[in-house]
C-alpha positions in Angstrom: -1.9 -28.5 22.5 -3.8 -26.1 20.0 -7.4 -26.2 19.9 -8.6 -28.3 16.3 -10.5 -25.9 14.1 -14.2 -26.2 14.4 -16.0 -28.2 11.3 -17.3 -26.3 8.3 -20.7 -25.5 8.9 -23.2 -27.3 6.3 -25.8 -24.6 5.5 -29.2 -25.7 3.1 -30.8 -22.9 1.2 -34.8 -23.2 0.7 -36.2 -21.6 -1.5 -40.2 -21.2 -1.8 -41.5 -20.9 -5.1 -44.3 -19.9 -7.1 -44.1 -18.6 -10.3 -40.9 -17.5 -9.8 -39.1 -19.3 -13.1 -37.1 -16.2 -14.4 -35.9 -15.5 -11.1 -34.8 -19.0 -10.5 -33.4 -19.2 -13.7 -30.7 -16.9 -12.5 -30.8 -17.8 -8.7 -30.9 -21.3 -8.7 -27.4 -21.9 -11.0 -25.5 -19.4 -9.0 -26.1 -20.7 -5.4 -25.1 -23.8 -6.7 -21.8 -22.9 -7.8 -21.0 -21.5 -4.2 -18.9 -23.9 -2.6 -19.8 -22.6 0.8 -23.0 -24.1 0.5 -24.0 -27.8 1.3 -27.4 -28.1 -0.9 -30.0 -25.7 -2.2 -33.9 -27.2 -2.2 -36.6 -25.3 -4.5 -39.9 -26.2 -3.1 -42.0 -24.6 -6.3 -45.9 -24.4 -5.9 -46.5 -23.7 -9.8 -47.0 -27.5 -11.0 -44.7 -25.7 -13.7 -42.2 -29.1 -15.0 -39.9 -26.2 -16.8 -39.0 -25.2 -13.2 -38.7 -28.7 -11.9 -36.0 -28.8 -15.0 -34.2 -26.3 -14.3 -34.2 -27.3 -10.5 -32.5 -30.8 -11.1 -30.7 -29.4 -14.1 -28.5 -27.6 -12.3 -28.1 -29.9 -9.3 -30.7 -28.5 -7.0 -33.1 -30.5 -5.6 -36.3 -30.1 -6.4 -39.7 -30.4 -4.0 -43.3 -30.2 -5.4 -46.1 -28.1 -3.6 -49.7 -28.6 -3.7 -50.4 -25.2 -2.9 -49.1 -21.9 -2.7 -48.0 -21.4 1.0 -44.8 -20.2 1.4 -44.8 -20.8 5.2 -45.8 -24.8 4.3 -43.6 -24.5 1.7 -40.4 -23.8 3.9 -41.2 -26.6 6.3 -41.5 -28.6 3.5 -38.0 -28.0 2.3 -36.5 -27.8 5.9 -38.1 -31.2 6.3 -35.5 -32.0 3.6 -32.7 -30.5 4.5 -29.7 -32.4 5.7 -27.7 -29.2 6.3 -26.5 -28.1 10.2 -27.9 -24.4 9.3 -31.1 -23.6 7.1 -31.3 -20.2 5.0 -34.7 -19.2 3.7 -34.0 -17.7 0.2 -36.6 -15.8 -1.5 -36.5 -16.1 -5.2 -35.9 -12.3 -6.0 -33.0 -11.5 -3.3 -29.7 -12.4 -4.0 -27.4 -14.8 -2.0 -23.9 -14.5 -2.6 -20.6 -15.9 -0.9 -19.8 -13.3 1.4 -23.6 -13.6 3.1 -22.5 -17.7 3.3 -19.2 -16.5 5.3 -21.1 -14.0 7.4 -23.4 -16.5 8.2 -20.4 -19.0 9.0 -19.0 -16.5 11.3 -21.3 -15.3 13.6 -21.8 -19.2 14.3 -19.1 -19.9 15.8 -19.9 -18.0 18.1 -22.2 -20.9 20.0 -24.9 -18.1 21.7 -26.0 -17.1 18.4 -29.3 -19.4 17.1 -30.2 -17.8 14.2 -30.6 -14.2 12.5 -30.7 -12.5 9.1 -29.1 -10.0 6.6 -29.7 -6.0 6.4 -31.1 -5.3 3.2 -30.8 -3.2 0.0 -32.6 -2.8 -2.4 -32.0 -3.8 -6.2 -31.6 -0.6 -7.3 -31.0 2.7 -6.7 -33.7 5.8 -5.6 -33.5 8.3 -3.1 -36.9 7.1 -1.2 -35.3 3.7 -1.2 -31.9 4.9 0.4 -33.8 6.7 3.4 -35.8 3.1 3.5 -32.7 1.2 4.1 -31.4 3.5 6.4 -35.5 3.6 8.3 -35.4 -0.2 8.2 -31.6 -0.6 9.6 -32.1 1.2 12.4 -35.3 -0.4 13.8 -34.0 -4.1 12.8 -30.8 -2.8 14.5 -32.8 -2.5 17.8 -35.1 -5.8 17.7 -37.5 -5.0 15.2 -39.1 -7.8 12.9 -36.9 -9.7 10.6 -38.4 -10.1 6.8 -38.2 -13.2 4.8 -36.5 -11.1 1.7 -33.6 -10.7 4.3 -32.3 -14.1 4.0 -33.7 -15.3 7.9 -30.8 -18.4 8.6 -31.4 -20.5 11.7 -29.6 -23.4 13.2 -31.5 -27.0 12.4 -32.2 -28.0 16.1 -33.6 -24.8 16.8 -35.8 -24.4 14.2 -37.0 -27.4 14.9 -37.8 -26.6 18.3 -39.6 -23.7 17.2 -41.7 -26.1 15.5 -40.8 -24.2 11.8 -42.8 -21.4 10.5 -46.8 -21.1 11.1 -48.6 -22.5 7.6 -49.7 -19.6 6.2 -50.2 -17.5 3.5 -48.9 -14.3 4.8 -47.0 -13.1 7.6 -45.2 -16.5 8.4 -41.9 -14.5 8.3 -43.1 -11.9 11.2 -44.7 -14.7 13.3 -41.1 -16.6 13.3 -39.0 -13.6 13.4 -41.1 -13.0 17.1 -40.5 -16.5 18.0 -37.0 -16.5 17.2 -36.0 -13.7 18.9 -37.5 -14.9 21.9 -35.8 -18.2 21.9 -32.2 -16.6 22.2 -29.2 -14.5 20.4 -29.8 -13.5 17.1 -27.6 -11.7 14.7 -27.9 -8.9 12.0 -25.2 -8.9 9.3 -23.5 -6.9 6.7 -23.2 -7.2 3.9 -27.2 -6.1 2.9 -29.1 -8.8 1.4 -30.0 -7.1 -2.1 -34.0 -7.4 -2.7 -36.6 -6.6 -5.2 -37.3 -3.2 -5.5 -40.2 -3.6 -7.7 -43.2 -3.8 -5.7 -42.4 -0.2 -3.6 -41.5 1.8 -7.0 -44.4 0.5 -8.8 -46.8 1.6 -6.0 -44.8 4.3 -4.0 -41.5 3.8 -1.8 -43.2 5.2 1.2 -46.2 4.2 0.6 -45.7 0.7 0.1 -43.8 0.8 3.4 -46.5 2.6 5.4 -48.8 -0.2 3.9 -47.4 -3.2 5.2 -47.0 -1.6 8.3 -50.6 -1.5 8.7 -50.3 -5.1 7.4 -48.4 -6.4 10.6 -50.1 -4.5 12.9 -53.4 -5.7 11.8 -51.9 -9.1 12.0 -51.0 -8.3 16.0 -54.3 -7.1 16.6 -55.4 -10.1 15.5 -56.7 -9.8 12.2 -56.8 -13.6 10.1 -53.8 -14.2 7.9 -55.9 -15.5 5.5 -58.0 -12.4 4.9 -54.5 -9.8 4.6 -53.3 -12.5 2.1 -56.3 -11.6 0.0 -56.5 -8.5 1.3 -52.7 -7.6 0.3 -53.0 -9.2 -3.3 -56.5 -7.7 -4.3 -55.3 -3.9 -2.9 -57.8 -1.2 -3.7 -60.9 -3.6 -2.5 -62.3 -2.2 1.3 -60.1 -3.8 4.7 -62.0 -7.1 5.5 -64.6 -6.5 8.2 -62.9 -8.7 11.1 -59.2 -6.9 10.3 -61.4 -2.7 10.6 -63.0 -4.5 14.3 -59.4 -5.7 15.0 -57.7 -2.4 14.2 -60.7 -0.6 16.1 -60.2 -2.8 19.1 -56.6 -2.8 19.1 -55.0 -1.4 22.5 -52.8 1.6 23.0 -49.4 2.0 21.6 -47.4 1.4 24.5 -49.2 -2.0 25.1 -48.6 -3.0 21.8 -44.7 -2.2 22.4 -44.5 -4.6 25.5 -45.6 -7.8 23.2 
């Protein structure tokens, strides 16, 4: 006898959001026309009803946030979700068909937990192609996974993990440690596309260079709370207790071993 085909996979997109109404205006409506996917849940911190609206308007489902935490946020709308596979959407990346397929794939394979998209960026610059490439290659060889690269994880292990760390910033590096530590993940084509706004307003490399001192500050132990003000109010002087963290921080190599 032939082997019955496995079940379709039911896959939830969240999507925190705060402020985010022109990009939902576009996101929201498409991911609901994808048949691949089983629901998509906006969890929208902006007390904005227009959002709310458009949310239910278009036969999302929509989840109020008393703050802006988009770690919080997530587990809110995870909490929610009735799918077998969660995808963590961020308003400005796009999701389309093929990443639902991908993603439908490299589940069946039952070793696989979780994982994420390469990523691209909205448009095209010659500092942003040699990003793409820079950022393949490390994520290619277990470096962290972003949140704007569409992280997807399988229900019972996310809740295992315990979701993400309620925070303001850095909840995406924190899981994507966790989650590579729990078992096989995998990185697919095609490339998530992304907002390319934020490094061609303040410098492709630069931006990059930046929050890499972000996450290693974070690993040295520097609050998440003070790089979330710290990252939104650039220009002001590094919080005392991140310069004492980044002064104490130990070598390199020991830093590679965590």
């Amino acid at each position: 006898m032939s082997e019955s085909p496995a079940a379709p996979v039911r896959i939830s997109v969240v999507v925190p959001s705060w402020n985010d109404r022109a990009h939902l205006q576009e996101l929201v409506p498409a991911l609901v026309r994808l048949k691949e996917l089983h629901e998509v849940i906006v969890v929208d911190a902006s007390a904005d009803p227009a959002i709310e609206d458009l949310v239910r308007g278009a036969g999302g489902i929509y989840l109020g946030a008393p703050e802006p935490n988009r770690g919080a946020q997530m587990n809110l709308g995870a909490s929610r979700a009735s799918g077998d596979v969660m995808v963590f959407q961020h308003a400005d990346a796009i999701l389309r068909a093929e990443h639902l397929t991908a993603i439908a794939r490299a589940l069946r394979d039952p070793a696989v937990i979780g994982g994420a998209f390469y990523r691209k960026f909205d448009r095209r610059h010659p500092h942003l192609h040699g990003l793409e490439k820079v950022a393949r290659f490390f994520t290619r060889r277990g470096g962290t996974l972003f949140g704007d690269q569409s992280i997807f994880v399988r229900r019972e292990i996310f809740n295992s993990l315990g979701g993400f760390a309620p925070v303001p910033l850095m909840e995406d590096i924190e899981f994507s440690r966790r989650l590579r530590r729990a078992g096989r993940i995998a990185v697919l084509d095609p490339p998530i596309e992304s907002s390319s706004r934020r490094h061609l307003d303040r410098g492709a490399w630069r931006t990059s260079i930046q929050n890499g001192l972000f996450i290693l500050l974070y690993w040295c132990g520097c609050s998440p709370h003070r790089l979330h003000r710290w990252y939104y109010t650039q220009g002001r002087s590094m919080p005392n207790e991140c310069a004492e963290a980044a002064r104490a921080a130990p070598p390199a190599k020991e830093l590679s071993r965590r």
